[in-house]
Steps between C-alpha positions, in 0.01 A plus 500: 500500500638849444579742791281788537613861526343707748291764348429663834755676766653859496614670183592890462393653235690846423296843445440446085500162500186213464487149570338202333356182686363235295308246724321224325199618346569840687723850387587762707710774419604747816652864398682744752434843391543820681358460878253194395483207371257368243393132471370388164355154437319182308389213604333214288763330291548194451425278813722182360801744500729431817786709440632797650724798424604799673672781339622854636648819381256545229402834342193608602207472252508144475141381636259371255248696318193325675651489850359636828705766625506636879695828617630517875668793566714593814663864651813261498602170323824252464559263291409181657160274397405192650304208353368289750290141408244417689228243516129573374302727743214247529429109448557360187262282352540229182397154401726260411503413140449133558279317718693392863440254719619361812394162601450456862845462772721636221638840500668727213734800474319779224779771405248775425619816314395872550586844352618734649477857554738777541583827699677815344644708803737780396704778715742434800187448703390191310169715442215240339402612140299263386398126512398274201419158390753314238230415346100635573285222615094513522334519771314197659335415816601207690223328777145345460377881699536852556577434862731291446735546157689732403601685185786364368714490140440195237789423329721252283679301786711216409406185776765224406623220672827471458811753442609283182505752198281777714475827322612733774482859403679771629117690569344189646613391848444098590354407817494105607126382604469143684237382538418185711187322449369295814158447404330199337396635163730610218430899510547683142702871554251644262661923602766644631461868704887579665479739726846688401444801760640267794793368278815629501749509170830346464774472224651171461923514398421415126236803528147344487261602769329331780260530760503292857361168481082410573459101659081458516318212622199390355281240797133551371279642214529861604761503695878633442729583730834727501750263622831707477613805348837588440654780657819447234560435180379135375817262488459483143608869439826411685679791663252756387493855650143681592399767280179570627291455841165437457265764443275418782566347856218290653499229785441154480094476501506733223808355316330136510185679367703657172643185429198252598384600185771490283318250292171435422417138462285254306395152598685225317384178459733177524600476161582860448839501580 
């Protein structure tokens, strides 16, 4: 697998001078004129595209036609802009592509994938800019009721079982789901809503991103259960580093209520595994 390059971190970009991130489906072009900074930018490329590219000491001038531009202006200004990734604001929501089962006393290890967002902070005070999605994701709701969903994002997430030719993406960020299966029936994982906000983000050594580890356990129709989460990185990211903390803190009753219904489930029948 190829190494990733950080597209993210601290860059200074002299009084004249633009700069040019290309982010998967994503461009964003930042420009340092006198006392402000303007942010120009389009999303909506192509979604399969999982490279990245960052490029500095541009002329200015060199946003798109068709992008959307942003002015923030300041009585004083440096040179230094920071591009922070982060994980979605909300839940994110998919199906997988195929149907999956789990027959019952067996358990499985899903490596789910995500976008990401990012932060644009800029000044010696790290003041935030603005925040955006890699890529813009509809809106969905996630829960049978009002009372008891939530809104949340819907969006392509990968759900694979094994690491063996995974398509990591320097915008996506992995996190490792088991799931243990107690019950008697085989249960079919029919959705999957992540709740991202209590995730942190962490870059692996070769560059691709991770969040903590999820273990659930699955003992009756309705019922899931937060075994474990992971304060560090998962042991397949190796020596990563944290990038991000999570976006929301929340105790145990609540965190075993985000992640109780991390999947929504189906009933199998004995010869549907």
């Amino acid at each position: 697998m190829e190494r990733f390059e950080p597209w993210w971190g601290d860059f200074e970009l002299a009084p004249g001078s633009a700069g040019r991130w290309s982010i998967g489906p994503l461009r964003l072009w930042v420009e340092h004129h006198p006392r402000e900074w303007r942010i120009a930018w389009r999303s909506g490329g192509d979604m399969f595209d999982d490279s990245s590219r960052v490029e500095i000491g541009l002329p200015l001038g060199q946003a798109d036609a068709d992008a959307a531009v942003e002015r923030y202006s300041f009585g004083e200004i440096n040179a230094h802009m920071a591009i922070v990734p982060l994980l979605a604001d909300r839940p994110v929501v998919s199906r997988p592509e195929l149907p999956l089962f789990v027959p019952p006393q067996q358990s499985i290890t899903l490596y789910v994938s995500s976008p990401l967002w990012l932060q644009l902070r800029g000044g010696a005070q790290a003041a935030l800019l603005r925040e955006m999605p890699i890529v813009r994701s509809s809106d969905t709701w996630s829960g049978p009721l009002i009372e008891e969903g939530g809104l949340c994002y819907h969006a392509s997430t990968l759900a694979l079982t094994s690491l063996d030719g995974f398509p990591f993406s320097p915008w996506r960020a992995v996190t490792p789901i088991r799931l243990i299966n107690r019950a008697e029936d085989t249960v079919a994982v029919e959705r999957l809503s992540l709740p991202v906000p209590y995730l942190s983000l962490f870059q692996a050594p070769d560059g691709t991103l991770w969040t903590q580890a999820v273990e659930l356990e699955h003992r009756a129709a309705t019922a899931l259960t937060l075994a474990q989460l992971g304060s560090r990185a998962p042991t397949e990211a190796g020596a990563a580093q944290r990038l991000a903390a999570p976006r929301s803190r929340a105790d145990r009753n609540l965190l075993a209520k985000a992640f109780g219904s991390l999947f929504g489930f189906g009933g199998g029948d004995d010869g549907a595994a």
